[in-house]
VOVEX-228393 format. One record per residue (C-alpha): residue in three letters; x, y, z. Coordinates in pm, whole numbers, plus 50000, padded with zeros to 5 digits. Layout:
<keses>
ALAXYZ
...
</keses>
This chain:
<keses>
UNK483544869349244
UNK485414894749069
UNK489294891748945
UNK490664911749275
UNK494844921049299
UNK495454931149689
UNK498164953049702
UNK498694956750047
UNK499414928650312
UNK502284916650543
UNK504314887550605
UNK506754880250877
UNK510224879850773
UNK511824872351121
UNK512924835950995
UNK512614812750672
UNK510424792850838
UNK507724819250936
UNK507854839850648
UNK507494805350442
UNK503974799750654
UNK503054832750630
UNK503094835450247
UNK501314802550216
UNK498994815250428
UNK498424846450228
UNK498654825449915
UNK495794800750065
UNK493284828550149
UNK494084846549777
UNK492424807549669
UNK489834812949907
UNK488464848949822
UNK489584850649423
UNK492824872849462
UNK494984872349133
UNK498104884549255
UNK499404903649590
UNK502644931049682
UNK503644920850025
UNK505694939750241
UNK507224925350595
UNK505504930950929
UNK508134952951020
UNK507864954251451
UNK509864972751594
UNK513204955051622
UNK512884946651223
UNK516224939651146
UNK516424948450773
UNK519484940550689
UNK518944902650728
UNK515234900850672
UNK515184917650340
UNK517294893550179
UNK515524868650361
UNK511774881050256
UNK512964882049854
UNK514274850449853
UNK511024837250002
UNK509214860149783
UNK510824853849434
UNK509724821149446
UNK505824828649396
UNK504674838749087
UNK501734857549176
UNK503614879149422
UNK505624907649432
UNK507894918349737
UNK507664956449863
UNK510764963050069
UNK510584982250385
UNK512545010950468
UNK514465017250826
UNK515285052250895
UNK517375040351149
UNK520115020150921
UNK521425050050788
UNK523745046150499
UNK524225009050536
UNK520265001950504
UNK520575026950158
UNK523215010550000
UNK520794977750083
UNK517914987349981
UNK519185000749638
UNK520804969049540
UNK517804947149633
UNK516254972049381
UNK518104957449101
UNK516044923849182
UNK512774920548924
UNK510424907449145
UNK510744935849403
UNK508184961849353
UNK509584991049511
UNK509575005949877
UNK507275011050139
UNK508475041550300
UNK506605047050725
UNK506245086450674
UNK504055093651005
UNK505795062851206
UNK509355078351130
UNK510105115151138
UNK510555124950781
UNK507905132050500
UNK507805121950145
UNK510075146850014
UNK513015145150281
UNK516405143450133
UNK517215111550352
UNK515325091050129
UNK516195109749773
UNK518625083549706
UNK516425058749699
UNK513505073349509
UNK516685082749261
UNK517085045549238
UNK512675036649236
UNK511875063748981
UNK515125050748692
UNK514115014448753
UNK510265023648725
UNK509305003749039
UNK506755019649311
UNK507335041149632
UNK504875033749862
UNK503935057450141
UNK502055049750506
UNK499125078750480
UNK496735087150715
UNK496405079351088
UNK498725060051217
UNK498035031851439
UNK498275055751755
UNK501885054051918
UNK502525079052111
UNK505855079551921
UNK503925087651576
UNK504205121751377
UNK501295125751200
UNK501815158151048
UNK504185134850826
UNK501515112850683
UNK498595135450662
UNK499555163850498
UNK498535157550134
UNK500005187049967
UNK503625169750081
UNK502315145849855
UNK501175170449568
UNK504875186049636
UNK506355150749581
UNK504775142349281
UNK505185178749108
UNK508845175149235
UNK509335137749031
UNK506575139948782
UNK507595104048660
UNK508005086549011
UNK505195059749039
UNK503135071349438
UNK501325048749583
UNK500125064049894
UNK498555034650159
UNK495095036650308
UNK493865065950117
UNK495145087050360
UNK491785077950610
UNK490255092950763
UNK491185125750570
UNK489845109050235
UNK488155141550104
UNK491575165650161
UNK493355137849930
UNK491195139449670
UNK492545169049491
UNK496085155249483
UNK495035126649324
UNK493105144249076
UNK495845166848989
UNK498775141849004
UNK498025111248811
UNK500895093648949
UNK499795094249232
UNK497365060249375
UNK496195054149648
UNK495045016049810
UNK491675011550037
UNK493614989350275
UNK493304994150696
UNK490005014450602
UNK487164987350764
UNK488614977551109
UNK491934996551150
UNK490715017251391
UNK487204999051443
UNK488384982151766
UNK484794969651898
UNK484164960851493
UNK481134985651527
UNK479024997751230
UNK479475033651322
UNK482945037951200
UNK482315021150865
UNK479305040750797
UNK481565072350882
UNK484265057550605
UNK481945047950366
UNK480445084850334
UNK483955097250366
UNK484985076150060
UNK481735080249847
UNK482285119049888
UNK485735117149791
UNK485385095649488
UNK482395112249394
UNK485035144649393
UNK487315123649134
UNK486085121248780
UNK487205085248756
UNK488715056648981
UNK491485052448782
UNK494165055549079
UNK492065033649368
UNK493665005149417
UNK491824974349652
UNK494254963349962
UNK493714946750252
UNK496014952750505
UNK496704914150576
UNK496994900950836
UNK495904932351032
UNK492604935650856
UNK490084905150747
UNK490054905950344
UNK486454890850342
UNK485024919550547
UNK486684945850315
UNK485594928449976
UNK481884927950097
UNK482274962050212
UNK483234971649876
UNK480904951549736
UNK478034969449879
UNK479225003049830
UNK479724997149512
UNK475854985049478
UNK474985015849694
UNK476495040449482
UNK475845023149116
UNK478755019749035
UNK479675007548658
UNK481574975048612
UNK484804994748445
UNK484725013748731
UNK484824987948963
UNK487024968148774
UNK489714996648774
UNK489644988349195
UNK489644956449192
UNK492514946348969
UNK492874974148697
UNK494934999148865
UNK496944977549019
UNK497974953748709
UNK498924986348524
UNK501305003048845
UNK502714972448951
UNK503074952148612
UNK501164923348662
UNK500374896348368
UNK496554883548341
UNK496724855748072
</keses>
């Protein structure tokens, strides 16, 4: 089993007590499959109230040594859920923002959340971006998720912000390519790609992703901003470790290059210790 840092799943932050049971049960399943370390962000339904469940979700969070806590941002807090976020910024153990471009109307370079990049970029912590379909509300924008050149603008507009854009932006894998070989701070994580959208769990759409992903990474000249997540609790982390697994054996990968997935990547944009 290889040395594996997930750096995408949720927790629910709607009381101690769940978000307590949640994070051992993240924490029980990391024992389980050979995860290292985690970033967890909160469920965030709608009806997240982040003012309380942020402080909440740190607390919980700073407790655990082998996570790190990804805030969430609400477009709909206005000033109040700014001023917020940037002091929970200040905390070490959070690892930046998880910003729902596609799920809220704004894209990755809207001025309403300058601020806080501002604030992301000085303390060299992470932004994190929802990329890609979204989970089909009617209520979604995708033109704010799947439009990697917003991306490409982002990163040439803050050349030192750290990007990590979620779910590779599937199924458009192949159109994100080129931004991430231009902009090399710019990742992007694998989570949500396996049974996201696989309702039925049906081979046909994870022989369509695994194509999609071999023809993008074969596009790349290294995998030196793919990043393994999982998507927990939405997606089963066993599934997408053997996925990976095989594709890796499929497509020969080398062990550095499979390393950089697994845990590499992630250790060096999130700052996590391996003894």
């Amino acid at each position: 089993m290889p040395l594996i840092i997930d750096t995408h799943c949720h927790t629910d932050t709607s009381s101690l007590l769940h978000c307590d049971a949640m994070l051992d049960a993240i924490e029980s399943e990391m024992e389980c499959h050979g995860i290292f370390a985690a970033v967890v962000m909160p469920l965030a339904p709608e009806g997240f109230d982040q003012l309380k469940e942020l402080e909440l979700f740190v607390q919980c969070i700073s407790r655990r040594s082998r996570l790190k806590s990804m805030l969430c941002h609400d477009a709909t807090t206005g000033n109040d859920g700014t001023r917020h976020i940037l002091e929970l910024l200040e905390i070490d153990s959070v690892a930046g923002v998880k910003f729902f471009t596609g799920y809220d109307s704004f894209g990755p370079c809207d001025d309403s959340i300058a601020q806080i990049l501002d604030s992301i970029e000085k303390r060299g912590k992470v932004a994190k971006f929802h990329t890609g379909a979204t989970a089909r509300t009617e209520r979604s924008s995708l033109r704010f998720c799947c439009d990697p050149y917003a991306f490409d603008d982002l990163a040439r507009l803050r050349p030192n912000l750290k990007i990590d854009c979620a779910h590779f932006m599937a199924p458009n894998h192949i159109s994100m390519a080129p931004v991430l070989d231009k902009n090399h701070n710019i990742y992007t994580d694998l989570s949500g790609l396996i049974d996201s959208y696989d309702r039925n769990h049906e081979n046909s759409y994870a022989g369509f992703v695994r194509y999609r992903l071999a023809d993008a990474l074969a596009y790349l000249p290294d995998t030196n901003q793919i990043m393994f997540g999982s998507d927990f609790p939405f997606c089963d982390r066993l599934s997408m470790i053997a996925f990976l697994d095989s594709f890796f054996e499929e497509y020969g990968y080398c062990e550095e290059q499979r390393n950089r997935i697994w845990y590499k990547n992630a250790q060096e944009l999130y700052g996590f210790i391996i003894s």
